[in-house]
C-alpha positions in Angstrom: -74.5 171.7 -216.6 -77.9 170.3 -216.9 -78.7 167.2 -215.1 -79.5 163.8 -216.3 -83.0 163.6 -214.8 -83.6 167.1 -217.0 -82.6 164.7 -220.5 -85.2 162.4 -219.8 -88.5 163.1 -221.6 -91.3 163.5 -218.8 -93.8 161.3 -221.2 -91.3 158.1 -220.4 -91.5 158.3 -216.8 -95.5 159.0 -216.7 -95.2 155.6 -219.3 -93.2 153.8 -216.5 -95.1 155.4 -213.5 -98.5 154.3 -214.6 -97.1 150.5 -215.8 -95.4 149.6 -212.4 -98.8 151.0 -211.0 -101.0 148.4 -212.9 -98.0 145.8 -212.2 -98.6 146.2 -208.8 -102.2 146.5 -209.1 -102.5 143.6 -210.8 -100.3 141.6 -208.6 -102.2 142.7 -205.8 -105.6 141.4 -207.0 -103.8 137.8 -207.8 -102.8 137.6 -204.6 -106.1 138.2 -202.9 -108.1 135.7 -205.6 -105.3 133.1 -204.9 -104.7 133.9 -201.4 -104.1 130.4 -199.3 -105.3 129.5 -195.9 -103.0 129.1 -193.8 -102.3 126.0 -191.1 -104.1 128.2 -188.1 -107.1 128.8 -190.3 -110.5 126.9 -190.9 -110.5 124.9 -194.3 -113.8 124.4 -194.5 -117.0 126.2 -193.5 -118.1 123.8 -191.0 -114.8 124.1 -189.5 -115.0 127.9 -189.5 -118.9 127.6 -187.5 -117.2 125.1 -184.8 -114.6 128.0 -184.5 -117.2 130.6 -184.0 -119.0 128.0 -181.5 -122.1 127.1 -183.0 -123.3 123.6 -181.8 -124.4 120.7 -183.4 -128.2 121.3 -184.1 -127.4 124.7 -185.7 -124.7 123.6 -188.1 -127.0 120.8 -189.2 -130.1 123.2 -189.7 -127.9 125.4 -191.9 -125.5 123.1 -193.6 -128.0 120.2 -194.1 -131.7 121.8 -194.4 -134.3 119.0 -194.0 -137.4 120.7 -195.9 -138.5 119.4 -199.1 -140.7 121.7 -201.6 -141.4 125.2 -201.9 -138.5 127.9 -199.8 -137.4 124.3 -198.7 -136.4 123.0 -201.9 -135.0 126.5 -202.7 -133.0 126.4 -199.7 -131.7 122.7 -200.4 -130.6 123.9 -204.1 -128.6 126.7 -202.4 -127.0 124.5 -200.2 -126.2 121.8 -202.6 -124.7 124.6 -205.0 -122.5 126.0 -201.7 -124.6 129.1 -201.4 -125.5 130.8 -198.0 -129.1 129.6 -197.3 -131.5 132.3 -197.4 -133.9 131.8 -199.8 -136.4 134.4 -198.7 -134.1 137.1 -199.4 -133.5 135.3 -202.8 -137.0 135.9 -203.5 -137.8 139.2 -202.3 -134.6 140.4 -204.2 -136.1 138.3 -206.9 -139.3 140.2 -206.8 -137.7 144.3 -206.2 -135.4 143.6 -209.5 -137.9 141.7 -211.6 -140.3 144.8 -210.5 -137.5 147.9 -211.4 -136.9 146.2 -214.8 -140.7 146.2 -215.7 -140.8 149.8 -215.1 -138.0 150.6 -217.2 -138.5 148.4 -220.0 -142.2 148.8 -220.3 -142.0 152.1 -222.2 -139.7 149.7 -224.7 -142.1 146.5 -225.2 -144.9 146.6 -223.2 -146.4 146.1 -219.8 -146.9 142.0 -220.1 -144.3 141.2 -221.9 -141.7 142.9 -220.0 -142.8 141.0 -216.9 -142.5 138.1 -218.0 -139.2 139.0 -219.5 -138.1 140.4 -216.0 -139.6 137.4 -213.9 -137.6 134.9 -216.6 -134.1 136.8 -216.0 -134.5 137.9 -212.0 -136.1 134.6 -211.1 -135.5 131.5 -213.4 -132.4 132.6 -214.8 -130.8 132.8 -211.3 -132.1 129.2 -210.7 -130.5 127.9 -213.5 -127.1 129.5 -212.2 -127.5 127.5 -208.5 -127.9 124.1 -211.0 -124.8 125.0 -212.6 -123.1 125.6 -209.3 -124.1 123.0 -207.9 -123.4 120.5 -210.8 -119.4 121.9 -210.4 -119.6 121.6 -206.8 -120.3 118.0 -207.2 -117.9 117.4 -209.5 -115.4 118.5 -207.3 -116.5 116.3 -204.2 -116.1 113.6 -206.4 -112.9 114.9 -207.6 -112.0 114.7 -203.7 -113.9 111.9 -203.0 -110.6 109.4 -203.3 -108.2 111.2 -201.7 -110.5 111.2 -198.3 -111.1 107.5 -198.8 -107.5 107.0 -198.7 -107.2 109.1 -195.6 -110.0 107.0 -193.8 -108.1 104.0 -195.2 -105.0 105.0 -193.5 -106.9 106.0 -190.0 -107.9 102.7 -189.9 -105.2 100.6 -190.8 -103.5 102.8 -187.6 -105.8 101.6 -185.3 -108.1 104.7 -185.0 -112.1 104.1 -185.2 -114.2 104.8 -188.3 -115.6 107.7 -186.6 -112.1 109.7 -185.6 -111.1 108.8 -189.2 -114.2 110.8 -190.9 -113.5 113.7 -188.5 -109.5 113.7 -189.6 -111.1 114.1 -193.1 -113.6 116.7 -191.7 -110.5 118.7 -190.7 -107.9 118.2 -192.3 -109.2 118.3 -196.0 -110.6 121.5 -197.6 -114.1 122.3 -198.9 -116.5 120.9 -200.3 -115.6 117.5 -199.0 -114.4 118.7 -195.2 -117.7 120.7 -194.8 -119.7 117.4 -196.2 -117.6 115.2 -194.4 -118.3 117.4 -191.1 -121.6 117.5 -191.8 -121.4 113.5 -191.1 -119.7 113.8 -188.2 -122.3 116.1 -186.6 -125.1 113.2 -187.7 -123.0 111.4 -185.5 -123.1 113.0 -182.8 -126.3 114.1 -182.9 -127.6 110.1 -182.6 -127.9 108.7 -186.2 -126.1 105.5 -187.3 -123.2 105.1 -189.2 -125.3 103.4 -191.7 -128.2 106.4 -191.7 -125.3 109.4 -191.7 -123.6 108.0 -194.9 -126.9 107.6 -196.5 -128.1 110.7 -196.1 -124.3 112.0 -197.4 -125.4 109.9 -200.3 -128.6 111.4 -200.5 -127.0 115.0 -201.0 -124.5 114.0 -203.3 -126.6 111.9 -205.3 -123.5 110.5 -207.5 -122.7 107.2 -208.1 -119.2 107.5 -206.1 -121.4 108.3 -203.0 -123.5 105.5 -203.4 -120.4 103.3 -203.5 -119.6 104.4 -200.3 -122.8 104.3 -198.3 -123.2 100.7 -200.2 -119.6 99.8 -199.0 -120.0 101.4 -195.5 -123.5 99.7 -194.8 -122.5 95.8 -196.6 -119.1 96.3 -194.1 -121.5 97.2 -190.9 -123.7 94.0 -191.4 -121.3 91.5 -192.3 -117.8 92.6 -191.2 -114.2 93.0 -192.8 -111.4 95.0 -193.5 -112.9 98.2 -194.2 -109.0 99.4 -194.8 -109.0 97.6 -197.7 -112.3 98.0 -198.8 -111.9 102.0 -199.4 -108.6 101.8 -200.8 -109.8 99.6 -203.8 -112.8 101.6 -203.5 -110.5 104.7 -203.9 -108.5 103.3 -206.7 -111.7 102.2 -208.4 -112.8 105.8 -208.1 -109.6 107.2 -210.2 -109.7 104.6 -212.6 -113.1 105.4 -213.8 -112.4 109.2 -213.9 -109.0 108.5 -215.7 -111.2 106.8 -218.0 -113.7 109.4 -218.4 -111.0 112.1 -219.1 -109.6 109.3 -222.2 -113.0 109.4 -223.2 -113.4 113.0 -223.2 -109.8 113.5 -224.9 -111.0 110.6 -228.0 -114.5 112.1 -228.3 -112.6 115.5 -228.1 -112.4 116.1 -232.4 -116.4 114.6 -232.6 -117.6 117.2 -229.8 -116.1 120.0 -232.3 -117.7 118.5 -235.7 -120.9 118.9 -234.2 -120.2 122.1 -232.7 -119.6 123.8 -236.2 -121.9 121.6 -238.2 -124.8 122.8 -236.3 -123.1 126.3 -236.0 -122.6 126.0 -240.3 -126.4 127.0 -240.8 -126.8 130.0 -238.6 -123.6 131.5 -239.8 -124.6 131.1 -243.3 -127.9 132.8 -243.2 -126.0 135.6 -240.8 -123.6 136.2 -243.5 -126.4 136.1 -246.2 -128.3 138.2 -245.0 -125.7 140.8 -244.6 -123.9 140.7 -248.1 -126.9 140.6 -249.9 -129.9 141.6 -247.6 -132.9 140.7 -250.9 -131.5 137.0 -250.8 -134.0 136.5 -247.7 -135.8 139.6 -247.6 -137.5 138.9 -251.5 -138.8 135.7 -250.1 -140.1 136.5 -246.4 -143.9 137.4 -247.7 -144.2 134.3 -249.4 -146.4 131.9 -247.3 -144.7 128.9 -247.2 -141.3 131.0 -245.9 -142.2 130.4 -242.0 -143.4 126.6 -242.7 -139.8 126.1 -244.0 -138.2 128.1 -241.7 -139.5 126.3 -238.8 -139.2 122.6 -240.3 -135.1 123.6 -240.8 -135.0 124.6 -237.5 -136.6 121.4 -236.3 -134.4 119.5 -238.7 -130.9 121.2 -237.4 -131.9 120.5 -233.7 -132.3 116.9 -234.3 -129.1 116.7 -236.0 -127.4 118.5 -232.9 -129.1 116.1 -230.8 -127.9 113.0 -232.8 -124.9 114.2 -233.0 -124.3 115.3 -229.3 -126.3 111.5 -228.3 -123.0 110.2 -230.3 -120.1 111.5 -229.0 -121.2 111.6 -225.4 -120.8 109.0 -223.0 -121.3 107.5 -219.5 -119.7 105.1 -217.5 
């Protein structure tokens, strides 16, 4: 009597062998991308160096590089954008892939103008990546920027000093803001001021919610008050203005797309032109006014982008 296993076609239980194999594949890799630290672990990088026993002077020298221009500059964009600083590696890495895709696409365009094609994409285009990084990453500190007001707020109202309340922040609260935060405290402790710590904070965070702190933090040091209640309005000022930004953003959401498509509109139409019917463009490119045109249509659409993005952006 044949058994049931022998009924089953062997094609279905590949099927199922290879599915439950991506399931857990899958699974697997959202674990590891979403994985959580746990209460024993570091949440921020700062907190991970004091771990690993690095003193004061060299967590300030890595996490808050003092040059200005040149690698120093370089180094301060990496750090800003939460990079590991090493911008001569950046450079000669820069240099050996800018070099290996001259020698491969020389054969294609040229000697000249593949380098400059290979310097533009190994060396600038990176750069422009770290500004974009580090844009987000300042969004996000002041995205947490409340939240460790509040928890200064609450230090203080408990009796504890201004200085144990940044460090609670420093420890308890993830990155960016804990390694920023512990960044201050090392100021600290290291001899600056309150007053000079914070305005260097602001300094590397050069948003307007860190100016409103190193403006409340200094007016508070030379007159006196209830600094308490000076960050908790300052916190709840904080989320009103983004709550108002994201109403903005939500009411300007339908003008943001009209001026997406109507300066997409003329590119699309001279794509699908010139595929349907190829002579519609091509029986006129000889003629010399055809790049005159072209270029004062070009120069015409940007300036109705930029109009059009000037009017449905704003700032508060």
């Amino acid at each position: 009597m044949p058994s049931v296993f022998s009924r089953v076609d062997p094609d279905w239980i590949l099927f199922i062998g290879v599915f439950l194999g991506a399931l857990l594949l899958i699974e697997g890799l959202r674990q590891l991308l979403s994985r959580r630290e746990t209460d024993t672990e570091a949440r921020s990088r700062r907190m991970r160096m004091v771990a690993a026993g690095t003193n004061v002077e060299d967590r300030l020298a890595i996490l808050a590089p003092r040059q200005v221009g040149g690698a120093g500059g370089l180094a301060m964009l990496m750090t800003a954008a939460g990079l590991k600083r090493s911008p001569t590696l950046y450079i000669a890495l820069a240099l050996v892939s800018a070099t290996a895709l001259t020698v491969v696409l020389q054969q294609v365009i040229g000697l000249i103008p593949a380098a400059v094609f290979s310097l533009a994409l190994c060396g600038v285009l990176p750069v422009f990546v770290m500004v974009a990084l580090r844009d987000t990453r300042r969004k996000k500190l002041s995205a947490q920027l409340p939240d460790a007001l509040d928890l200064m707020a609450r230090g203080l109202k408990a009796g504890h000093p201004l200085n144990t309340s940044i460090a609670t922040v420093a420890e308890t609260m993830p990155d960016p803001i804990g390694t920023e935060f512990g960044i201050l405290v090392d100021q600290i402790s290291y001899g600056d001021e309150m007053v000079v710590a914070v305005r260097k904070l602001a300094d590397r965070i050069p948003t307007e919610d860190f100016r409103y702190l190193a403006a409340s933090i200094a007016i508070q040091h030379g007159t006196g008050g209830n600094l308490g209640r000076i960050l908790t309005v300052l916190s709840q000022v904080m989320r009103g203005r983004a709550m108002t930004r994201r109403k903005i953003k939500a009411m300007s959401a339908e003008g943001r797309i009209s001026a997406v498509i109507l300066s997409s509109i003329p590119f699309i139409m001279v794509a699908l032109n010139s595929i349907l019917t190829p002579e519609y463009y091509g029986g006129v490119v000889d003629d010399p006014l055809f790049m005159p045109l072209v270029f004062t249509a070009l120069t015409l659409i940007t300036l109705n982008a930029l109009v059009m993005v000037k009017l449905v952006n704003f700032k508060i």
